[in-house]
Backbone as XML, in Angstrom:
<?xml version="1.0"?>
<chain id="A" units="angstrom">
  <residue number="1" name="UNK">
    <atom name="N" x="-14.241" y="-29.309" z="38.786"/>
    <atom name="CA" x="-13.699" y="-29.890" z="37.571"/>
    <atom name="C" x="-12.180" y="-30.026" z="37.664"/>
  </residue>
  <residue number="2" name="UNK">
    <atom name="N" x="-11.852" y="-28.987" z="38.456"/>
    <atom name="CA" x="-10.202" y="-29.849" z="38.643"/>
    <atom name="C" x="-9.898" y="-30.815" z="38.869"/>
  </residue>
  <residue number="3" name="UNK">
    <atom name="N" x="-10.301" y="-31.190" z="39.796"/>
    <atom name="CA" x="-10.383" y="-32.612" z="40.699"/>
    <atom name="C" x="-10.560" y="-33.929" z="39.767"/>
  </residue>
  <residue number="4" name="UNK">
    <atom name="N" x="-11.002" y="-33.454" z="38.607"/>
    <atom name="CA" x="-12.203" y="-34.530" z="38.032"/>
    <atom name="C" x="-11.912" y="-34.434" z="36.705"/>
  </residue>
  <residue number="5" name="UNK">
    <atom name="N" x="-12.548" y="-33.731" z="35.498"/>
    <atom name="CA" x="-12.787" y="-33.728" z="34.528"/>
    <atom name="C" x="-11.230" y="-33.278" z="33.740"/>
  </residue>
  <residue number="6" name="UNK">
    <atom name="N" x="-10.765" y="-32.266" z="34.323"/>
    <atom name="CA" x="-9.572" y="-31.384" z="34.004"/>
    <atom name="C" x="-8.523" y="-32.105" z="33.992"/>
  </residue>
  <residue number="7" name="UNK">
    <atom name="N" x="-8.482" y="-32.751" z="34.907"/>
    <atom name="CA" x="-7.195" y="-34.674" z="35.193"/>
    <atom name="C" x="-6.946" y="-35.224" z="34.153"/>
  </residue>
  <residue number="8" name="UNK">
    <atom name="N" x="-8.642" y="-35.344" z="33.619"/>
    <atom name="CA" x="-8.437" y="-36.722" z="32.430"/>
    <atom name="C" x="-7.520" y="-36.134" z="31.408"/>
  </residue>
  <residue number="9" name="UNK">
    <atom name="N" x="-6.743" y="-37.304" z="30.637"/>
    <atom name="CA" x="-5.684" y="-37.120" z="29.642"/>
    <atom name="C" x="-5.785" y="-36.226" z="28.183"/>
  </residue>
  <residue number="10" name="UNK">
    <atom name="N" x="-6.979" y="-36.625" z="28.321"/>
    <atom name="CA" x="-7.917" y="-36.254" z="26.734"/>
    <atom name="C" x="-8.112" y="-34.804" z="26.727"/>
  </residue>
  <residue number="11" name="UNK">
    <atom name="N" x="-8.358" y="-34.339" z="28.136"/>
    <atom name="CA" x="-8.349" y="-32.756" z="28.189"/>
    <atom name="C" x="-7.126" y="-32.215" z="28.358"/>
  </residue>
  <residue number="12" name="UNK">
    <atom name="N" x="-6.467" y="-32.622" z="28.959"/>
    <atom name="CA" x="-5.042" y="-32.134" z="29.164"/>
    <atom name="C" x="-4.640" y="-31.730" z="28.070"/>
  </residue>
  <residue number="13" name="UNK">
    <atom name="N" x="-4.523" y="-32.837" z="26.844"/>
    <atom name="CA" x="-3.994" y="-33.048" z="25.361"/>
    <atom name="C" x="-5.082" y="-31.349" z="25.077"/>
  </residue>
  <residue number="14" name="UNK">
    <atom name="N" x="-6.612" y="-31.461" z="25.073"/>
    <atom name="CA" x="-7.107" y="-30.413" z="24.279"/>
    <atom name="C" x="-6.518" y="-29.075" z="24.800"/>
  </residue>
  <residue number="15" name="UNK">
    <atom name="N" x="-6.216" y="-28.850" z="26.187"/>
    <atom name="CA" x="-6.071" y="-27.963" z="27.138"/>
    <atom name="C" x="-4.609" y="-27.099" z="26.056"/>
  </residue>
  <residue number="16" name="UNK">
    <atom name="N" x="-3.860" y="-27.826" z="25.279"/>
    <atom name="CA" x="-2.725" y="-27.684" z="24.808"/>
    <atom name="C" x="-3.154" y="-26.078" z="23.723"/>
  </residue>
  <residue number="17" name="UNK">
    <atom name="N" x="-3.851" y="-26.174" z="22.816"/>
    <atom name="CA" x="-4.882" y="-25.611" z="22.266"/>
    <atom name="C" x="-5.178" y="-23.906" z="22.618"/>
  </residue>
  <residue number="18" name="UNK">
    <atom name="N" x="-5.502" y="-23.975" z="23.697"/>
    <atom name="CA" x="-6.176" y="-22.909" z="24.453"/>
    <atom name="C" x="-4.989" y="-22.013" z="25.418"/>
  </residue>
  <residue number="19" name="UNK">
    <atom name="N" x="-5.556" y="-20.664" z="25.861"/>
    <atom name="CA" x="-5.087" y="-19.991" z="26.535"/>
    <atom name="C" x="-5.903" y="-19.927" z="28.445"/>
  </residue>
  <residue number="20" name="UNK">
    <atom name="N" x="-5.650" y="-20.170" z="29.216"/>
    <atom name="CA" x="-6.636" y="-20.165" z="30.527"/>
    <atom name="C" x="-6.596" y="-18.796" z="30.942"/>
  </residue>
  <residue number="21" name="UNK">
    <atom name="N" x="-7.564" y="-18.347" z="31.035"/>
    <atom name="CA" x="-8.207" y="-16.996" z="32.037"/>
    <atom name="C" x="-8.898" y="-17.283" z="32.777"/>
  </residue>
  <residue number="22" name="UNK">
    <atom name="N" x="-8.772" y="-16.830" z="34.063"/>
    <atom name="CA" x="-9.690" y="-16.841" z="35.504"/>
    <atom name="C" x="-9.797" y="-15.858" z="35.864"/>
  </residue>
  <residue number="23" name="UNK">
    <atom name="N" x="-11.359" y="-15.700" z="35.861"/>
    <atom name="CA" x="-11.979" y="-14.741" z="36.895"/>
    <atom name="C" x="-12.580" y="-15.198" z="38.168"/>
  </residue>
  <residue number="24" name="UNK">
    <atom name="N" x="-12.128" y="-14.668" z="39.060"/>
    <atom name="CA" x="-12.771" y="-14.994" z="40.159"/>
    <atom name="C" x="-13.555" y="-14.166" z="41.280"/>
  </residue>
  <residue number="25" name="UNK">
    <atom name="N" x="-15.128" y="-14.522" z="41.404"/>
    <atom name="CA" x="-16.214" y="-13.749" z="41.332"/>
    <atom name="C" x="-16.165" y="-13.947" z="43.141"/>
  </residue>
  <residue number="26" name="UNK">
    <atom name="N" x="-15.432" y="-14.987" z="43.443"/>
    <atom name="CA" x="-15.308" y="-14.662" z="45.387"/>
    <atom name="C" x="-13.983" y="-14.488" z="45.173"/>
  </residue>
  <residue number="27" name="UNK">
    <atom name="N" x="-13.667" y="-13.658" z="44.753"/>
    <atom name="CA" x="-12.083" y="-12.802" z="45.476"/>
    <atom name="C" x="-11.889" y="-12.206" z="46.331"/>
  </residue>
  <residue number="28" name="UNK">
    <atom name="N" x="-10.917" y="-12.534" z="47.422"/>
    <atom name="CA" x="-10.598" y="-11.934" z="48.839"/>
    <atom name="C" x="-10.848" y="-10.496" z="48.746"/>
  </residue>
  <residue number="29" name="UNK">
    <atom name="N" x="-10.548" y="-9.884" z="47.747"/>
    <atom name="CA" x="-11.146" y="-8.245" z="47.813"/>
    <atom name="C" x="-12.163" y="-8.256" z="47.719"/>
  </residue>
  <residue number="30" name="UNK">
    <atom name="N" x="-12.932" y="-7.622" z="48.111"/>
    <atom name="CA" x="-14.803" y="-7.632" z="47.498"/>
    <atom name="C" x="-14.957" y="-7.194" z="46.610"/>
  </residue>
  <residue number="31" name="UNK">
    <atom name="N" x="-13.860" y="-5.492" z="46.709"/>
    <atom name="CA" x="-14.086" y="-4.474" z="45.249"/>
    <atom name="C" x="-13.766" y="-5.366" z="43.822"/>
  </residue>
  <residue number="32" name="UNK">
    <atom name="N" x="-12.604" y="-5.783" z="43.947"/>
    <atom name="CA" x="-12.711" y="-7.283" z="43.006"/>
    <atom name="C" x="-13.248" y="-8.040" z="42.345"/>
  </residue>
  <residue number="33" name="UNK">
    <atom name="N" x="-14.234" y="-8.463" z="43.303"/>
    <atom name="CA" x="-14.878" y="-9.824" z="43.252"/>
    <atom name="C" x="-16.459" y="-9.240" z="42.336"/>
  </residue>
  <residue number="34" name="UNK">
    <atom name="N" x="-16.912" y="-7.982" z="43.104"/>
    <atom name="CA" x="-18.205" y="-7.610" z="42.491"/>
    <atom name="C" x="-17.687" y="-7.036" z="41.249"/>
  </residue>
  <residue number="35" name="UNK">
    <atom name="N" x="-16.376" y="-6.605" z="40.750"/>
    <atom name="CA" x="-15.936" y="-5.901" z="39.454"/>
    <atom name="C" x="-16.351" y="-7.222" z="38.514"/>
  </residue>
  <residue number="36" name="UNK">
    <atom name="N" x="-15.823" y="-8.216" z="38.930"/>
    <atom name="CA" x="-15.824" y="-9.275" z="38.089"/>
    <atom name="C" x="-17.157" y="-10.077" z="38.650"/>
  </residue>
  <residue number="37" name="UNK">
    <atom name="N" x="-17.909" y="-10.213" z="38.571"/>
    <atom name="CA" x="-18.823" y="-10.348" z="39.150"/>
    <atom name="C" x="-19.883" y="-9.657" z="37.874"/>
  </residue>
  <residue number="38" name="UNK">
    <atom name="N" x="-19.649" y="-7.969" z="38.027"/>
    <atom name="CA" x="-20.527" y="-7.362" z="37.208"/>
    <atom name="C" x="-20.067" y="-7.403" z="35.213"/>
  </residue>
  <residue number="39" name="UNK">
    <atom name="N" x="-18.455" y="-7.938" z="35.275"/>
    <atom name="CA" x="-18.537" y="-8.212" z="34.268"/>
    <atom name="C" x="-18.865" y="-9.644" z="33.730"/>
  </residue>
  <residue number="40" name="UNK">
    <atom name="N" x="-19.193" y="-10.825" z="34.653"/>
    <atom name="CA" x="-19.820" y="-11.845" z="34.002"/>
    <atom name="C" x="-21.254" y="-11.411" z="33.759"/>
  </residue>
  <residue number="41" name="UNK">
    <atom name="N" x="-21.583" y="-10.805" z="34.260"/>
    <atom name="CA" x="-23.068" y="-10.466" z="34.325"/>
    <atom name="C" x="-23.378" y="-10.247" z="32.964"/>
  </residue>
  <residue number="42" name="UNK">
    <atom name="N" x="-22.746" y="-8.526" z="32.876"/>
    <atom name="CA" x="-22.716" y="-8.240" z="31.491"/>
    <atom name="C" x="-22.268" y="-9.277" z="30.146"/>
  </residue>
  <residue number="43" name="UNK">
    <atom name="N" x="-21.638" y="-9.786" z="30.383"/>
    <atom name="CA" x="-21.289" y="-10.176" z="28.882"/>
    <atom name="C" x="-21.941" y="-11.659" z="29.035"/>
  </residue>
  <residue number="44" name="UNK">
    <atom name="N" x="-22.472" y="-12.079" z="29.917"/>
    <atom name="CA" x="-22.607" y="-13.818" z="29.948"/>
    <atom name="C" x="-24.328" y="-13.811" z="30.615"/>
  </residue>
  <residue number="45" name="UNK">
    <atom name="N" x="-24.872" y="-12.643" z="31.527"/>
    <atom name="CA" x="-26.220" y="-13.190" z="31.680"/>
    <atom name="C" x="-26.166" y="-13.763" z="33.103"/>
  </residue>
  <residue number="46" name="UNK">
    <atom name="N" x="-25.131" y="-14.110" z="33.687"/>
    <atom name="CA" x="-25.420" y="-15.158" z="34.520"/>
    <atom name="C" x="-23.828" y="-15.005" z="35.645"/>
  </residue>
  <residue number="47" name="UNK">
    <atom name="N" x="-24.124" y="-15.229" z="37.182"/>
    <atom name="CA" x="-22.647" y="-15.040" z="38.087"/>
    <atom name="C" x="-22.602" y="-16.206" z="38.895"/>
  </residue>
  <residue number="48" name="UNK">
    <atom name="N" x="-22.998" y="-17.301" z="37.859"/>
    <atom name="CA" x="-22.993" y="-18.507" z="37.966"/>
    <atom name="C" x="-21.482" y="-19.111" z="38.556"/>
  </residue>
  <residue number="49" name="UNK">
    <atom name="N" x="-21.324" y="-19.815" z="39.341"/>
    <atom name="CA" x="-19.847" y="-20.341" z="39.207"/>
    <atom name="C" x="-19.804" y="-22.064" z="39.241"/>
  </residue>
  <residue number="50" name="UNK">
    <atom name="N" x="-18.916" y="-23.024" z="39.254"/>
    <atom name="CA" x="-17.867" y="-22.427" z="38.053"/>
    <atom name="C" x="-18.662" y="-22.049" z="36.710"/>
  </residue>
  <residue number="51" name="UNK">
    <atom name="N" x="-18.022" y="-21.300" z="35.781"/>
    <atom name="CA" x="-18.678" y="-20.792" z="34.682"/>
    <atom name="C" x="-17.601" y="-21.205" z="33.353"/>
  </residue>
  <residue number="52" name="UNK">
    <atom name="N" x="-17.615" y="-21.818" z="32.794"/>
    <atom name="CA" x="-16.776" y="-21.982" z="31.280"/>
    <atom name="C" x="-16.818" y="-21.508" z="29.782"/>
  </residue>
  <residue number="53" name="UNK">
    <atom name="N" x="-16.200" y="-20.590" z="29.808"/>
    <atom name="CA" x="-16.295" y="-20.388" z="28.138"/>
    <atom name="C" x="-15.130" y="-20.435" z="27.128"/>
  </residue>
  <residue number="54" name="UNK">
    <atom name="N" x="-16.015" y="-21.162" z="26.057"/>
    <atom name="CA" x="-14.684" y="-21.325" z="25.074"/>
    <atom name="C" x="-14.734" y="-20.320" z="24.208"/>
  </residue>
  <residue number="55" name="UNK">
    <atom name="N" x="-13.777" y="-19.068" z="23.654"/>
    <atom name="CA" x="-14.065" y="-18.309" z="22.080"/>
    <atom name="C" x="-12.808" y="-18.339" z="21.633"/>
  </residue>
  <residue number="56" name="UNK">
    <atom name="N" x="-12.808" y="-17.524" z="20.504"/>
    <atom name="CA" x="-12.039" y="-17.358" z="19.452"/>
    <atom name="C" x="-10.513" y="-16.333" z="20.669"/>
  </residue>
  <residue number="57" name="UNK">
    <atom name="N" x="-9.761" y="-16.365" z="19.871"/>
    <atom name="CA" x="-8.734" y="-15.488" z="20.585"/>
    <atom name="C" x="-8.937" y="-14.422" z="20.801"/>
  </residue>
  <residue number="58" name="UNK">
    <atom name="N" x="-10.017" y="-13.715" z="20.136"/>
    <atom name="CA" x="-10.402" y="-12.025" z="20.209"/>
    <atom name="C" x="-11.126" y="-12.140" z="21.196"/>
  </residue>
  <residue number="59" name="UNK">
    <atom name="N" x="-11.621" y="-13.384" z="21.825"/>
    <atom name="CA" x="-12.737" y="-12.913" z="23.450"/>
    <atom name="C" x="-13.885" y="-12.916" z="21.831"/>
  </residue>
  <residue number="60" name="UNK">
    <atom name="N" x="-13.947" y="-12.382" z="21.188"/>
    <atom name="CA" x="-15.483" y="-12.024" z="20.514"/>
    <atom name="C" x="-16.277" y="-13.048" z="19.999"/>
  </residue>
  <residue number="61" name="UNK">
    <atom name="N" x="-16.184" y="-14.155" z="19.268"/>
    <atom name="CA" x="-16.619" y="-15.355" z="19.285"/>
    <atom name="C" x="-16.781" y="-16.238" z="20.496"/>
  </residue>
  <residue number="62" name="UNK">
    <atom name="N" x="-18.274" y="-16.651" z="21.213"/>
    <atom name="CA" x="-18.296" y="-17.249" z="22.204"/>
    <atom name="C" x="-18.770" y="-18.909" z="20.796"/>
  </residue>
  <residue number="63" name="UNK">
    <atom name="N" x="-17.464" y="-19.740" z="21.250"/>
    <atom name="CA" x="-17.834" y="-21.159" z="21.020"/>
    <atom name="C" x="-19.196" y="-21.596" z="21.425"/>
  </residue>
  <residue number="64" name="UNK">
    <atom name="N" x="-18.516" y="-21.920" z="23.211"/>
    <atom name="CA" x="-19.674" y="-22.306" z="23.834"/>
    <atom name="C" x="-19.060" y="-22.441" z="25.379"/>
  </residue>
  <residue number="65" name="UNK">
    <atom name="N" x="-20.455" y="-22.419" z="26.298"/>
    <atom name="CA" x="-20.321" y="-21.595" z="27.566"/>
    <atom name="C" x="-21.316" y="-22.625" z="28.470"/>
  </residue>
  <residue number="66" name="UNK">
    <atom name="N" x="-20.509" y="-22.892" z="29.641"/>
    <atom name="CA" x="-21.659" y="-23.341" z="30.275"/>
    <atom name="C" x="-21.537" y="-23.424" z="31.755"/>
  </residue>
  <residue number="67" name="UNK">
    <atom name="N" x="-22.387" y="-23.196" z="33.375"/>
    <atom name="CA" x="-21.827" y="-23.488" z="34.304"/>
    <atom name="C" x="-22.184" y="-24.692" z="34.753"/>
  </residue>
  <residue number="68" name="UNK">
    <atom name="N" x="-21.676" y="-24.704" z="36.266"/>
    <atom name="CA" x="-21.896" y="-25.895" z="37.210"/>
    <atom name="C" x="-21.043" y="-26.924" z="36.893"/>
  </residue>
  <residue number="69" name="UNK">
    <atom name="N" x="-21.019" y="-27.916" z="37.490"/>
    <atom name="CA" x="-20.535" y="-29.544" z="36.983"/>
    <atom name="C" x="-20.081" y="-29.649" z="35.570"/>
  </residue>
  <residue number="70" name="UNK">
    <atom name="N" x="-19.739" y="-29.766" z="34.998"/>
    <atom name="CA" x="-19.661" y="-30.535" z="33.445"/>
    <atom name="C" x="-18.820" y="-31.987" z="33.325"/>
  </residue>
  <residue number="71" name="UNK">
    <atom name="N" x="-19.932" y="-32.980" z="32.735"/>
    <atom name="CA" x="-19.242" y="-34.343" z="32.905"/>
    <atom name="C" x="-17.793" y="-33.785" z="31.657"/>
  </residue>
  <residue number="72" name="UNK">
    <atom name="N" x="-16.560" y="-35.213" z="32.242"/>
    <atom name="CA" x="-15.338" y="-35.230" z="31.331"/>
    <atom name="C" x="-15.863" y="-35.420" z="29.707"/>
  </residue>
  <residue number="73" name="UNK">
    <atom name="N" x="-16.934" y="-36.219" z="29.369"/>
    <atom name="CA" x="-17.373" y="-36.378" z="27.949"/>
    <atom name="C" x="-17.993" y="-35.399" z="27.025"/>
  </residue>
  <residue number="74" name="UNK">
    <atom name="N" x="-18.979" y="-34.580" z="28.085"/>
    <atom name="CA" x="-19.489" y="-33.432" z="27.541"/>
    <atom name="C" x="-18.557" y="-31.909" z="27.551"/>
  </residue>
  <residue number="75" name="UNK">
    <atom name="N" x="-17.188" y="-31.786" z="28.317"/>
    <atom name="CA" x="-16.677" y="-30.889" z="28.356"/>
    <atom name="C" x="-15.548" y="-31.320" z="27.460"/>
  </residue>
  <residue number="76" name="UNK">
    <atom name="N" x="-15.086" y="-32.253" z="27.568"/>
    <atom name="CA" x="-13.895" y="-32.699" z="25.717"/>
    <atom name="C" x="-14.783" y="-32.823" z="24.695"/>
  </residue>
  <residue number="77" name="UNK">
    <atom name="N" x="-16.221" y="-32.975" z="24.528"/>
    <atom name="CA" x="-16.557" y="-32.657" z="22.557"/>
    <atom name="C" x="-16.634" y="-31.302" z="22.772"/>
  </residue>
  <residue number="78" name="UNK">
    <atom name="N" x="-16.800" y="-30.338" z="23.905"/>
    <atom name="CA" x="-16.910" y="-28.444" z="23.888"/>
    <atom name="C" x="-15.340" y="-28.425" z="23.517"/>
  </residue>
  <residue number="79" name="UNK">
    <atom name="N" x="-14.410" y="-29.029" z="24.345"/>
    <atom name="CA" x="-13.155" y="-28.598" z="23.750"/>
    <atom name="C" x="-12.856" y="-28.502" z="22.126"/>
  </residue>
  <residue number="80" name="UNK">
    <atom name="N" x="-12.973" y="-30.274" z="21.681"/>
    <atom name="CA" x="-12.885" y="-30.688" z="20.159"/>
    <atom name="C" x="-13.829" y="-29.827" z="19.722"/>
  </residue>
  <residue number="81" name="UNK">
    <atom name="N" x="-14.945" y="-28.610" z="19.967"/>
    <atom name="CA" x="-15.838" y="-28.627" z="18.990"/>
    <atom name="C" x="-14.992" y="-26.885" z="18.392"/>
  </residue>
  <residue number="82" name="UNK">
    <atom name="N" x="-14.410" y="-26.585" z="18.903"/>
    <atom name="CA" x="-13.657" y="-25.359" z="18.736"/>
    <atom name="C" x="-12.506" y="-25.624" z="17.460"/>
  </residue>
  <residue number="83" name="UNK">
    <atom name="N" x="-12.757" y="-25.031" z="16.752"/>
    <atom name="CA" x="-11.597" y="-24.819" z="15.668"/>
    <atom name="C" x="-10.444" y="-24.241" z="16.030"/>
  </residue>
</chain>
């Protein structure tokens, strides 16, 4: 989605909005990688990658969450759909 969806203008503009956190579940450390790893697990179900979630600023409200691909149209109404 960098490459691709994340480019387009429309997200950029929503991107304004939000705070970015990355976890990354192949991190050159292993101890790392399975830490975070076991916390997508826990809180999401799934060590899916890429993995996206939108919530509230407390982390405690999950908007909405989803992995793999996401077309540019279906990942800007997840952006717009966030208050």
């Amino acid at each position: 989605m960098e490459g691709g969806a994340f480019l387009d203008e429309r997200i950029q503009k929503e991107f304004g909005r939000f705070v970015e956190i990355r976890m990354h579940n192949d991190h050159a450390d292993t101890e790392i990688g399975t830490a975070n790893k076991m916390r997508q697990m826990e809180r999401h179900k799934t060590v899916g990658m890429p993995y996206y979630v939108l919530t509230d600023p407390t982390g405690e409200k999950i908007y909405w969450k989803a992995g793999g691909v996401i077309g540019t149209e279906r990942f800007l109404e997840a952006l717009k759909s966030v208050p």
